[in-house]
C-alpha positions in Angstrom: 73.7 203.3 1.2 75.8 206.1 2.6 78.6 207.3 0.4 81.8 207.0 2.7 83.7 209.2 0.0 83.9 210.6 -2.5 87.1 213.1 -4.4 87.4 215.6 -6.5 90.2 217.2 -7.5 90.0 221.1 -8.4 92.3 222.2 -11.1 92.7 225.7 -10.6 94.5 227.1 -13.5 96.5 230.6 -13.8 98.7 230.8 -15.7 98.4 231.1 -19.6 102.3 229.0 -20.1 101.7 226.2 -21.5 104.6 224.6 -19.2 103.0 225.7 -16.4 104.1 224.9 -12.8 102.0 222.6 -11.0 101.7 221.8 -7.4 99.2 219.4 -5.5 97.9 219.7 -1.9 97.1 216.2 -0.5 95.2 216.8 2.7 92.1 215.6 4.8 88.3 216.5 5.0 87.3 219.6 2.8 84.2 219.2 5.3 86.3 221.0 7.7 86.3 224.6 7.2 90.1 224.4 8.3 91.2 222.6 5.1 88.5 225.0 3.1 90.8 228.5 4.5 93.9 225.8 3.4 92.8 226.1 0.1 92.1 229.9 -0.7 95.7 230.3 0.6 96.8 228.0 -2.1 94.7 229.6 -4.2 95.6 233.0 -3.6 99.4 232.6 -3.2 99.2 230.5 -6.7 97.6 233.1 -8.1 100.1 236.1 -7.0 103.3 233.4 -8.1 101.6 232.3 -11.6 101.6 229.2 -11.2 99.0 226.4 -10.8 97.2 224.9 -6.9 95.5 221.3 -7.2 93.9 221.2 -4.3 92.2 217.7 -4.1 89.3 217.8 -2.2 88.7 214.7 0.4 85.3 214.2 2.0 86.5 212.6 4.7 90.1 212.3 5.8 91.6 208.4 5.6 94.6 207.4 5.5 94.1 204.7 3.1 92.2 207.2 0.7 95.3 209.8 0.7 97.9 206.7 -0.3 95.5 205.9 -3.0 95.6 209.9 -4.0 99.0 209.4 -4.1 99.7 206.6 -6.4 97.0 208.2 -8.9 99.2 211.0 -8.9 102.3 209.6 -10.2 100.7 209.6 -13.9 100.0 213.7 -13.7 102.7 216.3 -14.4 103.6 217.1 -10.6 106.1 219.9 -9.9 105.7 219.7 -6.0 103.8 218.2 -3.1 102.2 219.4 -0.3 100.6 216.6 2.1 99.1 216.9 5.8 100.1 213.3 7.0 97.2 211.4 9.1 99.3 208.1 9.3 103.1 208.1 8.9 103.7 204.6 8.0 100.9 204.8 5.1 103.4 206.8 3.0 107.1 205.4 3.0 106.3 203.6 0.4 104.3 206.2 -1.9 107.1 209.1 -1.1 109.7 207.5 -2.2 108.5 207.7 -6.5 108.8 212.0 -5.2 111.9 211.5 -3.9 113.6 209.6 -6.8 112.3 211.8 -9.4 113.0 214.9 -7.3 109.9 216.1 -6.9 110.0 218.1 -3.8 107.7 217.5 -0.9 106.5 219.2 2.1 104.3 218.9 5.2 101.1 220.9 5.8 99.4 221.2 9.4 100.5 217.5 9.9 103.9 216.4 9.7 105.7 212.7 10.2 106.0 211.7 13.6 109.8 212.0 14.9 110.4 207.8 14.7 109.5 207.9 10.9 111.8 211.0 10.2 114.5 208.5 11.7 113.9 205.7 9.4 113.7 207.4 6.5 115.8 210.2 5.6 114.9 213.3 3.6 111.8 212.2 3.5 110.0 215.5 3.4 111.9 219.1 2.6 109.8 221.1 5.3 106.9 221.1 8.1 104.7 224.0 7.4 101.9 224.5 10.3 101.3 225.3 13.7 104.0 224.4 16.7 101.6 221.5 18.1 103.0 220.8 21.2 103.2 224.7 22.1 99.5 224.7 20.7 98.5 222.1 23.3 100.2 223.7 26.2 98.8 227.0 25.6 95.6 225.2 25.9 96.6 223.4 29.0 97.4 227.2 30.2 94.0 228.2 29.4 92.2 225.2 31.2 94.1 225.7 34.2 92.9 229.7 34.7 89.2 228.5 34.0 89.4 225.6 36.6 88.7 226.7 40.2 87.3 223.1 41.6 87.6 219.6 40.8 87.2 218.4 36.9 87.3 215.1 35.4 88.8 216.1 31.9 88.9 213.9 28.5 90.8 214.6 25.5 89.4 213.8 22.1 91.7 213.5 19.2 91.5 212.1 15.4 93.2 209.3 14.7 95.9 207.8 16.9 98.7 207.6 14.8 98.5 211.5 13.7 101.8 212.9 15.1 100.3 216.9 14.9 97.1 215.9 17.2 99.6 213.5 19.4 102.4 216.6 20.1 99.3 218.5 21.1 97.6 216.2 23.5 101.5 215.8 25.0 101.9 219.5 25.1 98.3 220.0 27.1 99.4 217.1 29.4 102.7 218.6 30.1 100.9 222.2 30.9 98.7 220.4 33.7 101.1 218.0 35.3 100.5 219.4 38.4 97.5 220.4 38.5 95.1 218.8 41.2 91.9 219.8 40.2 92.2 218.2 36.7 91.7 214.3 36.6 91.7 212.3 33.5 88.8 210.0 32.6 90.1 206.5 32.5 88.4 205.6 29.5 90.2 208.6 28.1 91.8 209.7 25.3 89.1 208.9 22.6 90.2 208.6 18.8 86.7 210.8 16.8 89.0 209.7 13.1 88.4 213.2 12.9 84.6 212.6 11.9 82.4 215.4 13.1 79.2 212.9 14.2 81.7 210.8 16.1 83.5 213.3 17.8 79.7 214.8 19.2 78.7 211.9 20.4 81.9 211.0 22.2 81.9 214.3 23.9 78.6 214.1 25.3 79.0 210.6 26.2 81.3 211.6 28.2 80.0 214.5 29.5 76.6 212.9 30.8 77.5 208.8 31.0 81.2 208.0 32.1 80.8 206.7 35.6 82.5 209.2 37.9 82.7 210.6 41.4 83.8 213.7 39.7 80.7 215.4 38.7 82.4 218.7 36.9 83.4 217.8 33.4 86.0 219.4 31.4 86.0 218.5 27.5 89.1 219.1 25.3 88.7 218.7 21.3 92.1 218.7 19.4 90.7 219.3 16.4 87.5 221.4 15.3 85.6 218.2 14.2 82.8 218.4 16.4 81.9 222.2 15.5 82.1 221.9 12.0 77.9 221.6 11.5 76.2 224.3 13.7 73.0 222.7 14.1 74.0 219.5 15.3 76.8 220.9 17.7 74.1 223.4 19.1 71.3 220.2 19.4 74.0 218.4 21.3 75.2 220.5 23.7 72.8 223.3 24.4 71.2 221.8 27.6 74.4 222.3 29.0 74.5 226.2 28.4 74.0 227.0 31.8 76.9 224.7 33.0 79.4 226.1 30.7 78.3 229.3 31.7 79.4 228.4 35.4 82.1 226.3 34.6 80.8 223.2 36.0 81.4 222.3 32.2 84.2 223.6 30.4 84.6 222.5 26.7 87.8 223.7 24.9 88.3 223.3 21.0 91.8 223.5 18.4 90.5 225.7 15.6 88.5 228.7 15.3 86.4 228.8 12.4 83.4 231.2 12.1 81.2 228.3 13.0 83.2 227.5 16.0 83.2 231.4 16.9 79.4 231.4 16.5 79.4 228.8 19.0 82.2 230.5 21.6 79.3 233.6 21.3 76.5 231.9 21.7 78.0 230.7 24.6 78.4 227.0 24.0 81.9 226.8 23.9 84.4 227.8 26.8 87.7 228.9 24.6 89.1 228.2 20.9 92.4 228.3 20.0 92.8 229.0 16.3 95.8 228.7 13.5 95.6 230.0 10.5 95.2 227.6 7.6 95.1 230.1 5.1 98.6 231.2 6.1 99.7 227.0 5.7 98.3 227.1 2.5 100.1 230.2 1.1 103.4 229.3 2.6 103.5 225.9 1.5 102.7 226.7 -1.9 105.7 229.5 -1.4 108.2 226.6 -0.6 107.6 224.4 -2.8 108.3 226.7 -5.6 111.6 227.7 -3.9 112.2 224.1 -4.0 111.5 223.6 -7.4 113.9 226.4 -8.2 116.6 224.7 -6.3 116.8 227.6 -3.7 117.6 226.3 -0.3 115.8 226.7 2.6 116.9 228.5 5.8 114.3 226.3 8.0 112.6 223.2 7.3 110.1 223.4 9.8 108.5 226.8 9.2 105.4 227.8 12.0 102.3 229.6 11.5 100.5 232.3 13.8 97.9 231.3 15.9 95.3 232.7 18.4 93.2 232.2 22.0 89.6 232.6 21.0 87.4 233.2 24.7 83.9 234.8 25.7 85.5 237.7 26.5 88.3 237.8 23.8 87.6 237.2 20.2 86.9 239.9 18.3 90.2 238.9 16.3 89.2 235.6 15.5 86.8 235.4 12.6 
């Protein structure tokens, strides 16, 4: 039988005080090399502040499996929390033991969607992570320069409910309102649940078996799922090397891991546009003992950097 999951948490311990500070990282799939760069930040930034990164590693990332994270985690000594949220909802409930023993939390690459901050006030101290809906339309941009004829396009996303992937579908959306070479698939967007096998198979489903009178494809990952495993990205889509190559088949990715950049060179890819986990991890780890120090913040949504990743442009990117 398949093992759906499975966690570990890794106690990475610097500091000799034997009332040592310790903060958590509560994200999604440590399959991803996004979350891996995530957790050297923390790692690295813990080390330079003394204190202590629990970065609790997920095999795959489920909602259900992060709420049960965080009710095991009200019996460990917790100075501060750092969570990437997949489904708002899922953690009302949870957050609320943080917030009445004023343990502070913040928001990693994912925050709550907007209609959850309303119900629930103070429910996170910060957003640490990219500006998704600029991320999005900055990929729009990009789509629009490479297409020069029609395209049938098709977004695919994680999970529905995850506000960060949602801001950046609406961001791309809003950059090609008016395009009129770019239509949408009708059976489009599709959800991957940020699974790497799904999200491959949904792309070239699409690519090769969607009815359509629109024979140029255009494929948009928001999240770097489907390029996570070399070999099976390059056994699905390297028939189609030629059309990428010609832009009869553009396929545009969120993330740029050195995976995904071997890809982009090897010329099965069309453009990546990176942000930089490590950057989320050593920032969030940063707040959090600011917070726990009772300093206040200037910001509570704080961005990170990011990058456009194309054939002819990415010499910056790994």
């Amino acid at each position: 039988m398949k093992r759906i999951f499975s966690i570990l948490v890794v106690l990475t311990l610097y500091s000799s005080n034997l009332a040592a500070t310790e903060f958590y990282f509560v994200t999604k799939s440590i399959e991803i090399p996004f979350f891996k760069k995530m957790k050297q930040g923390c790692i690295s930034k813990a080390k330079e502040l003394k204190v202590n990164c629990h970065f609790i590693e997920m095999s795959v990332g489920n909602p259900f499996l992060q709420k049960q994270i965080l009710k095991q985690l009200k019996t460990k000594n917790i100075d501060g929390l750092a969570l990437s949220v997949i489904h708002s909802k899922f953690h009302i409930d949870s957050l609320k033991y943080f917030k009445e023993n004023n343990i502070p939390v913040v928001t990693v690459d994912a925050d709550f969607s907007k209609v959850t901050h309303i119900e629930v006030d103070e429910l996170r101290a910060a957003y640490i992570g990219s500006d998704n809906f600029k991320l999005g339309f900055n990929l729009g941009k990009y789509v629009l320069d490479i297409v020069k004829f029609n395209h049938e396009y098709c977004i695919i996303s994680g999970y529905k409910a995850t506000d960060n992937l949602n801001e950046r579908i609406k961001g791309f959306k809003h950059a090609i309102r008016n395009s009129v070479l770019l239509k949408e698939n009708y059976r489009c967007p599709l959800y991957s649940l940020e699974d790497s096998d799904s999200a491959i198979r949904q792309g070239l489903s699409f690519i090769k078996d969607f009815n359509s009178d629109v024979q140029s494809k255009t494929l948009i990952y928001m999240g770097g799922w489907a390029q996570v495993d070399i070999k099976k990205y390059t056994t699905a889509f390297l028939k189609y090397k030629k059309n990428i190559s010609n832009r009869t088949i553009n396929i545009v990715s969120m993330d740029a891991s050195s995976e995904q950049i071997t890809l982009l060179r090897q010329g099965l890819s069309s453009a990546n546009l990176g942000q930089n986990p490590f950057e989320m991890g050593e920032k969030a780890i940063e707040t959090l003992l600011k917070l726990k120090n009772g300093q206040n913040l200037k910001h509570d949504v704080i961005y990170t950097s990011s990058i456009l990743c194309t054939p002819l442009n990415n010499t910056q990117c790994d």
